[in-house]
DRENSE-492457 format. One record per residue: residue number from 1; y, x, z of N, C-alpha, C in turn. Coordinates in nm, 3 decimals. Each point is the difference from the previous one (the first is absolute). Example, Ala and Ser with C-alpha at 12.3 -4.5 7.8 and 13.67 -1.06 7.14 Angstrom:
BEGIN
SITE    i     n_yy     n_xx     n_zz    ca_yy    ca_xx    ca_zz     c_yy     c_xx     c_zz
SITE    1   -0.569    1.319    0.780    0.119   -0.089    0.000    0.120    0.090    0.000
SITE    2    0.105   -0.035   -0.072    0.119    0.082    0.006    0.109   -0.077    0.073
This chain:
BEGIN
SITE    i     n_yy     n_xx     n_zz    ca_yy    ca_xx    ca_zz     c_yy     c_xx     c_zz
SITE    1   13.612   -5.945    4.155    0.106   -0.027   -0.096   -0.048    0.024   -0.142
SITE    2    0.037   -0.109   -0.074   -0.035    0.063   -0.168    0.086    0.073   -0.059
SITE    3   -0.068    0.080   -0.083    0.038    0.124   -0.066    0.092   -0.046   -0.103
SITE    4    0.100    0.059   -0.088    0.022   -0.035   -0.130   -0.119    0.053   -0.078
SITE    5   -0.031   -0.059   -0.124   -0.085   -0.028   -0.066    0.094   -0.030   -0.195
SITE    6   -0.099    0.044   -0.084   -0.009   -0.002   -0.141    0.021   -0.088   -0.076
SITE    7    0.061   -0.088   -0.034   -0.045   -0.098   -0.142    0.011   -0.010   -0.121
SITE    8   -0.017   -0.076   -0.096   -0.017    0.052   -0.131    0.147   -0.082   -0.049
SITE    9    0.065    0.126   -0.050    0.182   -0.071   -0.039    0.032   -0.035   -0.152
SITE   10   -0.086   -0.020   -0.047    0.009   -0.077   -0.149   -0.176    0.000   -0.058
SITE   11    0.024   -0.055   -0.134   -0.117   -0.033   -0.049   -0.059    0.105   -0.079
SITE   12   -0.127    0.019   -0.038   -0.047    0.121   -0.083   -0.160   -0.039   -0.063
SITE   13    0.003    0.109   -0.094   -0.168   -0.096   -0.036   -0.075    0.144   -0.096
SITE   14   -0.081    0.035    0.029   -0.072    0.119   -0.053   -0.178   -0.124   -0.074
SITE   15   -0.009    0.148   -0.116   -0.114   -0.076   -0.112   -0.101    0.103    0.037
SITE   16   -0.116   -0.087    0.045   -0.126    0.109    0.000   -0.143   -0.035   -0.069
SITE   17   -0.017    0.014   -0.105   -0.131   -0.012   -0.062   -0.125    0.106    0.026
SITE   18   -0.129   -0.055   -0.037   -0.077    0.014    0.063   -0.086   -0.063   -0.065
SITE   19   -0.115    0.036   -0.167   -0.093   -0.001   -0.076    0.031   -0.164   -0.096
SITE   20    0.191    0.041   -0.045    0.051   -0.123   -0.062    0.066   -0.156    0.068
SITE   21   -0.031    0.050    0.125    0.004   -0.102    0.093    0.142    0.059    0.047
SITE   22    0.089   -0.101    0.004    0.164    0.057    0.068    0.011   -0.050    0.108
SITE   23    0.072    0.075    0.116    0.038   -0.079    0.129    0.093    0.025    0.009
SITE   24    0.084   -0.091    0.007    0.139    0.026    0.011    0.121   -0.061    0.133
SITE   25   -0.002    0.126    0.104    0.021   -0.081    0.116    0.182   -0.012   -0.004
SITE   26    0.045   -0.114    0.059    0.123   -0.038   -0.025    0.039   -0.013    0.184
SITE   27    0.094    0.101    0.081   -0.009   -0.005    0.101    0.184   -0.053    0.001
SITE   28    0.023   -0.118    0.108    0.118   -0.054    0.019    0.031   -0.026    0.159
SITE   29    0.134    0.026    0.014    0.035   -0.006    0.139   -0.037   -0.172    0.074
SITE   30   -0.081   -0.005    0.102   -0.009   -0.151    0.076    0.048    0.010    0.117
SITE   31    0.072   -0.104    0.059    0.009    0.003    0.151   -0.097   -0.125    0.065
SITE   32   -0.050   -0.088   -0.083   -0.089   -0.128    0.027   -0.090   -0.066   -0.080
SITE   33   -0.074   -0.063    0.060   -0.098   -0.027   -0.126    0.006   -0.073   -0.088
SITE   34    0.093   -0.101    0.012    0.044   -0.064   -0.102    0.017    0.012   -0.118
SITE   35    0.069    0.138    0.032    0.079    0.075   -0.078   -0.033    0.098   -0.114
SITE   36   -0.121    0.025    0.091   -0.102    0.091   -0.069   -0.071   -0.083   -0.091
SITE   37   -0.068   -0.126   -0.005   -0.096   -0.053    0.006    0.087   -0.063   -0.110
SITE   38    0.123   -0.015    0.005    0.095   -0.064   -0.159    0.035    0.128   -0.067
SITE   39   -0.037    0.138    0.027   -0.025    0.107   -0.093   -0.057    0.028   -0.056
SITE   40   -0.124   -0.080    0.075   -0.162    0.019   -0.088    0.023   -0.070   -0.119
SITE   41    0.022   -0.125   -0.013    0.015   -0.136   -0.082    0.093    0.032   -0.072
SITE   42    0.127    0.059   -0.006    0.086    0.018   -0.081   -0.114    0.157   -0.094
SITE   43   -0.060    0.105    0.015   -0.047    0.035   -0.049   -0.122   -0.005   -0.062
SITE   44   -0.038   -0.142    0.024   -0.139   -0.075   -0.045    0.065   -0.041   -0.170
SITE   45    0.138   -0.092    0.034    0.056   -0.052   -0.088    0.053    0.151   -0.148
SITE   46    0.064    0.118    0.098    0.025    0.067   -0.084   -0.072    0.099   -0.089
SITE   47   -0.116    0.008    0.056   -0.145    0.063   -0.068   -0.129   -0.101   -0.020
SITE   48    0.021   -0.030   -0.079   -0.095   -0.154   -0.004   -0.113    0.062   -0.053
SITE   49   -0.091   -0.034    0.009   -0.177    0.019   -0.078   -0.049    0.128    0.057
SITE   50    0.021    0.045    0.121   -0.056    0.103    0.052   -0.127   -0.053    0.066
SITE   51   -0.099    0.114    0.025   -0.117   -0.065    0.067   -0.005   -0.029    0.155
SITE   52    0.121    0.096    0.069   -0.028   -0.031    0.146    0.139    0.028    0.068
SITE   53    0.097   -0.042    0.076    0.087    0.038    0.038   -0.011    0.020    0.162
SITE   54   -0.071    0.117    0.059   -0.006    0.043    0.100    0.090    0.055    0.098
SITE   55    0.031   -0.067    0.124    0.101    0.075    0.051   -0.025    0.036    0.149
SITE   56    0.085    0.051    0.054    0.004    0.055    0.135    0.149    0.002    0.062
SITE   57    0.018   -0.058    0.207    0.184    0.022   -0.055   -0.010    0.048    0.191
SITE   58    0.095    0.048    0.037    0.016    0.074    0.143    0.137   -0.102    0.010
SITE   59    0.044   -0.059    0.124    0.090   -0.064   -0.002    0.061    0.080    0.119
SITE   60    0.157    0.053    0.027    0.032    0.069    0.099   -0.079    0.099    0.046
SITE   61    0.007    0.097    0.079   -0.024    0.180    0.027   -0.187    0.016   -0.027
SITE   62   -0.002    0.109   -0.098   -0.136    0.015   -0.021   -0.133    0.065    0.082
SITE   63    0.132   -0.019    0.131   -0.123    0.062    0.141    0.021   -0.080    0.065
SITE   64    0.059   -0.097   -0.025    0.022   -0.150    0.132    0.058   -0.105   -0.117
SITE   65   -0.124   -0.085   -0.057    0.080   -0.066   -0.105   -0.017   -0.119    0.068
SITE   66    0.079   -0.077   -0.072    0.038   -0.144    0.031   -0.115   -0.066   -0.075
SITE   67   -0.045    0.011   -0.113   -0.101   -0.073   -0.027   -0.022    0.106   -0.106
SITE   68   -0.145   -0.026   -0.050   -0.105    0.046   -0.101   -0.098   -0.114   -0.086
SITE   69    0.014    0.060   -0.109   -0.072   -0.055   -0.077   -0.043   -0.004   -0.125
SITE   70   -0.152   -0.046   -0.043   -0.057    0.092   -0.174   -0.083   -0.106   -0.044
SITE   71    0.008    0.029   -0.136   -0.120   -0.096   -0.099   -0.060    0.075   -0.095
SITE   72   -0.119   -0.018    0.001   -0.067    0.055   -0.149    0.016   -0.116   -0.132
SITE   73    0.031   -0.095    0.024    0.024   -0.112   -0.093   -0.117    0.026   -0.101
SITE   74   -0.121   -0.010    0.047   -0.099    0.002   -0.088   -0.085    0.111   -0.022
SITE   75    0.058    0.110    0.037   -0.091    0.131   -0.002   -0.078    0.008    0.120
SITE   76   -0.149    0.074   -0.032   -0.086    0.001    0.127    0.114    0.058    0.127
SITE   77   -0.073   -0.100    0.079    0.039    0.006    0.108    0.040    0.175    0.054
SITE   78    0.103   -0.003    0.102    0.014    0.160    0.040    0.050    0.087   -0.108
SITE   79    0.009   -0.017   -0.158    0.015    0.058   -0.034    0.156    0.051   -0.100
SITE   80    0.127   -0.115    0.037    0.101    0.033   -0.048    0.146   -0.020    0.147
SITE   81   -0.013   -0.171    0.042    0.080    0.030    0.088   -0.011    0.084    0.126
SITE   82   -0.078    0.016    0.040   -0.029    0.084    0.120    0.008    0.132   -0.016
SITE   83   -0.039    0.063   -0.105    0.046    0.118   -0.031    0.155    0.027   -0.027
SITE   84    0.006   -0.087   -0.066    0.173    0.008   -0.021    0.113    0.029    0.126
SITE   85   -0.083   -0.146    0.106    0.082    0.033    0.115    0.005    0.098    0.088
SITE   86   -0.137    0.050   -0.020   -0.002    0.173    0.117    0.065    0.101   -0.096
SITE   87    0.036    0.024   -0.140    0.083    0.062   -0.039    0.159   -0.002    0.073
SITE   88    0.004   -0.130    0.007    0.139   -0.070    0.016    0.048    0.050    0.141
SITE   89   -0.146   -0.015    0.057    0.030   -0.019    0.209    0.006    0.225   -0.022
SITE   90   -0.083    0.051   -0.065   -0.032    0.107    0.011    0.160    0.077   -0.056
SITE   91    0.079   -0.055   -0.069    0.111    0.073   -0.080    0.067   -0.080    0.074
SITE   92    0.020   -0.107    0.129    0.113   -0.019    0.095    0.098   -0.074   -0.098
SITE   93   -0.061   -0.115   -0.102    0.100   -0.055   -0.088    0.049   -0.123    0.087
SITE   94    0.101    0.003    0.051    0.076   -0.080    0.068    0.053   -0.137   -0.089
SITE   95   -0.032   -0.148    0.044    0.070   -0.114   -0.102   -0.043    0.034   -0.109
SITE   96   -0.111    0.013   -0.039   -0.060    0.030   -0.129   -0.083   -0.080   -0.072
SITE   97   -0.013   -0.098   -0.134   -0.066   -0.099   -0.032   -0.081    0.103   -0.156
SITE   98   -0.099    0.030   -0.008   -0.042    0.059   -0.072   -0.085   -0.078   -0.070
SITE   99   -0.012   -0.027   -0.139   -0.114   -0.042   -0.115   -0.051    0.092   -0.098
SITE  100   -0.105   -0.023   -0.003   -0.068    0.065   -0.124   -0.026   -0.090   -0.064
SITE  101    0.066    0.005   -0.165   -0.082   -0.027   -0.128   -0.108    0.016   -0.059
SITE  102   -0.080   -0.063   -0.036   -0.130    0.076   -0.048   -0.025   -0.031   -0.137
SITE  103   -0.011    0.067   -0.080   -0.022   -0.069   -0.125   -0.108    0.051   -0.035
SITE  104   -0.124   -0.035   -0.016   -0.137    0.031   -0.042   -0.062    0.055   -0.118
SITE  105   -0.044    0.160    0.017    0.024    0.059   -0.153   -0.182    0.014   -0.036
SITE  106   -0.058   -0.092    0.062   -0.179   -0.017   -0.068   -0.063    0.039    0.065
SITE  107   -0.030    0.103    0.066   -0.034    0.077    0.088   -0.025   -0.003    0.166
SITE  108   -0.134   -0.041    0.054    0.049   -0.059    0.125   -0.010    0.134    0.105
SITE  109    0.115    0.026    0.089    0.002    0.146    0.101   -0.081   -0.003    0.132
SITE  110   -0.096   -0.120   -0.018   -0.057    0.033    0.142    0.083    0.007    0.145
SITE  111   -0.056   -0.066    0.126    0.096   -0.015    0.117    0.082    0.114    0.027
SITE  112   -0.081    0.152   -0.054    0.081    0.079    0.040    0.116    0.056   -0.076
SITE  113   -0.053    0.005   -0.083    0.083   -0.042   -0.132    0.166   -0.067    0.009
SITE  114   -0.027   -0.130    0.034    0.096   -0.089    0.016    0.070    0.033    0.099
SITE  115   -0.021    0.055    0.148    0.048    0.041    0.123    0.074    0.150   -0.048
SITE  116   -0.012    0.058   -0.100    0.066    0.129   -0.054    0.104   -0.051   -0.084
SITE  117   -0.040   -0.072   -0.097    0.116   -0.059   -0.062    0.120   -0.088    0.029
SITE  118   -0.044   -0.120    0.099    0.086   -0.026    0.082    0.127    0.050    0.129
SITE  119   -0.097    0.146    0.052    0.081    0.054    0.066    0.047    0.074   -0.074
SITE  120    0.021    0.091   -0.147    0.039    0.111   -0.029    0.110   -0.083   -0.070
SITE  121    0.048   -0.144   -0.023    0.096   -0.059   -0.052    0.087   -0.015    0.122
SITE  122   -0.046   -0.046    0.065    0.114   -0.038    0.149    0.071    0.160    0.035
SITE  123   -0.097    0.092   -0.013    0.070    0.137    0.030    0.087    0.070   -0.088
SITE  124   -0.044   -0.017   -0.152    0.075    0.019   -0.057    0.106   -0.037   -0.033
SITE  125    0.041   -0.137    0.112    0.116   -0.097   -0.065    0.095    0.055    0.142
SITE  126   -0.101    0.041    0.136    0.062    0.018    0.123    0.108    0.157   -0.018
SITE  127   -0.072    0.074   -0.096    0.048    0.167   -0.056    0.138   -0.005   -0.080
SITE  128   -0.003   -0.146   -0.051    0.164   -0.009   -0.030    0.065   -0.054    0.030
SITE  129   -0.010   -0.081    0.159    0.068   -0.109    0.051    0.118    0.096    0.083
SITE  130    0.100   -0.096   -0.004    0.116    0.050    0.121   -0.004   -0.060    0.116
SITE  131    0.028    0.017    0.050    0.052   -0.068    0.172    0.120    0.037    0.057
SITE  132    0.024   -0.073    0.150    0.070   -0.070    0.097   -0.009    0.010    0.117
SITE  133    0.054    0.112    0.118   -0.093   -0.010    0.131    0.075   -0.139    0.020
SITE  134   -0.096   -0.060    0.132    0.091   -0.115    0.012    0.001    0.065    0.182
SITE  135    0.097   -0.052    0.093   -0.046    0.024    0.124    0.016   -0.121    0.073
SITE  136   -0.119    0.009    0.080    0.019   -0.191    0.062    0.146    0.008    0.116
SITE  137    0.076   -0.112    0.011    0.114   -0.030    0.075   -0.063   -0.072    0.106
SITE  138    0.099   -0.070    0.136   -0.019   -0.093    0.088    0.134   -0.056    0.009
SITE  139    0.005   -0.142   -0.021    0.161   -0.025    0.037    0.000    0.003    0.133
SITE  140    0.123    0.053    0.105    0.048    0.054    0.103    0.141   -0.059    0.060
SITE  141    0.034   -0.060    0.066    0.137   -0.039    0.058    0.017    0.089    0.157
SITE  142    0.146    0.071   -0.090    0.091    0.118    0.118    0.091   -0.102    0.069
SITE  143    0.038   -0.019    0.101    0.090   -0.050    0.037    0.095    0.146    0.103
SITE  144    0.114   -0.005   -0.022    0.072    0.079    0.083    0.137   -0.073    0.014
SITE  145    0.084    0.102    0.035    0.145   -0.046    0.103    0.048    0.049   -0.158
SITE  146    0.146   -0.066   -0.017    0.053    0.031   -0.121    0.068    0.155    0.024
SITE  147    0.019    0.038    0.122    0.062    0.130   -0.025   -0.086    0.099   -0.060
SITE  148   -0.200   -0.007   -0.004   -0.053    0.101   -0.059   -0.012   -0.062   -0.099
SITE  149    0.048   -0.149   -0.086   -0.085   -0.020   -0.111    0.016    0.159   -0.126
SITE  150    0.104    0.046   -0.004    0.035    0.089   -0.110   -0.103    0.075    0.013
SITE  151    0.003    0.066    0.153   -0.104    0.151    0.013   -0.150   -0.035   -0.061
SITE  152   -0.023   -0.160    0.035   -0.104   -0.037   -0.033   -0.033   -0.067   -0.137
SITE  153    0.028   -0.010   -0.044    0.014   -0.002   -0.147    0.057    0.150   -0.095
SITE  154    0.009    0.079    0.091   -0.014    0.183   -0.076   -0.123    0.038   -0.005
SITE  155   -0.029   -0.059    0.131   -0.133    0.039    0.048   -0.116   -0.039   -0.087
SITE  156    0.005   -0.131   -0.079   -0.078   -0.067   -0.098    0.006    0.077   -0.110
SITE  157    0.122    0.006   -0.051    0.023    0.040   -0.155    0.005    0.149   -0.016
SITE  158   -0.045    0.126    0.083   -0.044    0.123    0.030   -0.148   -0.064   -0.020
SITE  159   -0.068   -0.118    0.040   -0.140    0.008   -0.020   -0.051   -0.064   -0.133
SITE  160    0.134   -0.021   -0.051   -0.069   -0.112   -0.138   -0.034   -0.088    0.039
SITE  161    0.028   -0.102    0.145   -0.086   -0.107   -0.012    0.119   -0.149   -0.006
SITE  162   -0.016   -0.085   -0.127    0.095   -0.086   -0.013    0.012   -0.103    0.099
SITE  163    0.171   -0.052   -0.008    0.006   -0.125    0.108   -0.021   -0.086   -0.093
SITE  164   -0.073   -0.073    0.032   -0.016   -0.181   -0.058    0.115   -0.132    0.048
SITE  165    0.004    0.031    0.124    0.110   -0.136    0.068    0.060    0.070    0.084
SITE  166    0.137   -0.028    0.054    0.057   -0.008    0.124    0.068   -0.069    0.079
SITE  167   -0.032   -0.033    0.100    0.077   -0.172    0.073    0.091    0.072    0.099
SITE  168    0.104   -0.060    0.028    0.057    0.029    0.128    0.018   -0.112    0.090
SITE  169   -0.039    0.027    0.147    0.051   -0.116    0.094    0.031    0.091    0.091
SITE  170   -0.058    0.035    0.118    0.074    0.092    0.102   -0.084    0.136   -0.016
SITE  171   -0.052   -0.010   -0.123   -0.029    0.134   -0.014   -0.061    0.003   -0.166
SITE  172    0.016    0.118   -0.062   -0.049    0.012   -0.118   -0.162    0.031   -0.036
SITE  173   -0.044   -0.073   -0.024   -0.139   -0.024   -0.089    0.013    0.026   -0.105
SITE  174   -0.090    0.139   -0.033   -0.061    0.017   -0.180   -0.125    0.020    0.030
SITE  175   -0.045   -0.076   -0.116   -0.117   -0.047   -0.015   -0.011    0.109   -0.159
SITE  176   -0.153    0.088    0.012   -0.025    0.126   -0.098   -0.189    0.026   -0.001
SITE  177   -0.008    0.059   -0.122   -0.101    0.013   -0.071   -0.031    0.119    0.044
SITE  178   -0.132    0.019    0.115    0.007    0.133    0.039   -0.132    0.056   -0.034
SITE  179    0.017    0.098   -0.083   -0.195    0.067   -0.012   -0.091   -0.014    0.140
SITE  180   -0.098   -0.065   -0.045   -0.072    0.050    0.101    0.001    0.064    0.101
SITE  181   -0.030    0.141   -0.038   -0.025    0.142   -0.002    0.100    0.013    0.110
SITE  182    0.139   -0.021   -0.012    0.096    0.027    0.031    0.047   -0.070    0.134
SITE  183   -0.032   -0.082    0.037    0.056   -0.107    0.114   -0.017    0.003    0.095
SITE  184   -0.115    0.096    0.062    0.010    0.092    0.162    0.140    0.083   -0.014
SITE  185   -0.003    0.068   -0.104    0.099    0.130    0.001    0.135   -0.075    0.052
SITE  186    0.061   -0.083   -0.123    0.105   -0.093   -0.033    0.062   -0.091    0.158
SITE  187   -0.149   -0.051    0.095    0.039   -0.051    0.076    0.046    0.107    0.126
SITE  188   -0.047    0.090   -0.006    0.003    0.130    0.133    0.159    0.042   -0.029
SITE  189    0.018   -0.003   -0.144    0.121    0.074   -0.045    0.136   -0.129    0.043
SITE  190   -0.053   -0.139   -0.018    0.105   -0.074    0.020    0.013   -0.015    0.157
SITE  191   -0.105    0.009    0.077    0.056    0.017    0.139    0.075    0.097    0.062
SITE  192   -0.059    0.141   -0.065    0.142    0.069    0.051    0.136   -0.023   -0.072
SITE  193   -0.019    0.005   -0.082    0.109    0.015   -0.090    0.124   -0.140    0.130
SITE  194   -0.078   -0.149    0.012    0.068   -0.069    0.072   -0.018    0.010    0.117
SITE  195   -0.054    0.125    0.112   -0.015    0.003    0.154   -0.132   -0.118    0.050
SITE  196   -0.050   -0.045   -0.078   -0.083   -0.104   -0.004    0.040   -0.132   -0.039
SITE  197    0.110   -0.073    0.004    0.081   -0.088   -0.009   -0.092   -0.094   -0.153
SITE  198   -0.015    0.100   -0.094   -0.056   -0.099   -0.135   -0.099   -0.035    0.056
SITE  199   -0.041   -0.146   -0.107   -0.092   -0.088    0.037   -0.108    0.030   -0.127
SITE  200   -0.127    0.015   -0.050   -0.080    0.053   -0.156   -0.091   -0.126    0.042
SITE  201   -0.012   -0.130   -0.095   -0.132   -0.069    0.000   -0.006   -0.042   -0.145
SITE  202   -0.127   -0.077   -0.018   -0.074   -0.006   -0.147    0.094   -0.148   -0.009
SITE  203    0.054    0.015   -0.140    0.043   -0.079   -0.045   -0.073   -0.113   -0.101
SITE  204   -0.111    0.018    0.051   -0.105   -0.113   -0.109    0.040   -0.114    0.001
């Protein structure tokens, strides 16, 4: 079962220079790449004449992500997005689309150099970010006899877990958003609770 997990719940952006040279990482909530990837571009447009706009982004849980992905956009290789993103995977930034600015102050920092500066912007931007647990759901359809629907619907809203639909024909169906985590427990509990009588399948 997946865990609840972290994400990043608004936007934030920390300045880190480094021998005149500024990096300035601008970290924003993503759920897709699209999305991300029209974050980049909208901040291409809003910081214009920079030398490199490097980024890194974790899409969904930062120990089971949905997708990954980084660019050095021009810097030696290995040495901005990839660092960025093991900051990212390493600080568990959940839906996270991260860029660095670079604005070039004369001075060139060497690979290792660049791999310090790049990560000490993503961290410093991660040190003031907020978050969001999120916890993953499964949609679920209860069917029971209408005489327990009440008990069974106490039974939900003692767990926090919301109804989405309910149909009636010769018996009441709610259809609910159940954690993960939770849906051995939930189903053991709805059989006694109905003598066995409820019916629990995936409502996909």
């Amino acid at each position: 079962m997946s865990q609840s997990y972290q994400v990043l719940a608004e936007p934030c952006e920390y300045l880190y220079e480094e021998k005149r040279s500024t990096f300035t990482a601008v970290l924003q909530p993503a759920q897709e790449r699209e999305a991300a990837l029209a974050q980049l571009e909208a901040i291409r447009r809003e910081r214009p004449g920079a030398s490199h706009y490097c980024w890194a982004y974790i899409l969904g849980s930062a120990s089971q992500p949905l997708s990954m992905a980084f660019s050095d956009d021009g810097e030696p290789g290995g040495t901005a997005g990839k660092p960025m993103l093991s900051v990212l995977e390493h600080r568990l930034a959940g839906d996270c689309m991260a860029v660095v600015v670079r604005t070039f102050g004369g001075t060139k920092l060497g690979a290792g150099g660049l791999v310090r500066a790049y990560g000490a912007a993503v961290s410093g931007a991660l040190d003031l970010a907020q978050w969001r647990q999120i916890t993953p759901t499964v949609p679920v359809a209860i069917a029971v006899g209408f005489a327990l629907e009440e008990r069974v619907r106490h039974s939900l809203m003692l767990r926090d877990i919301a109804i989405s639909s309910v149909s009636y024909s010769s018996e009441v169906t709610l259809v609910v958003d159940v954690p993960e985590q939770a849906l051995d427990t939930l189903s053991s509990e709805l059989a006694e609770l109905s003598s066995g009588a409820a019916r629990v399948w995936p409502a996909r």
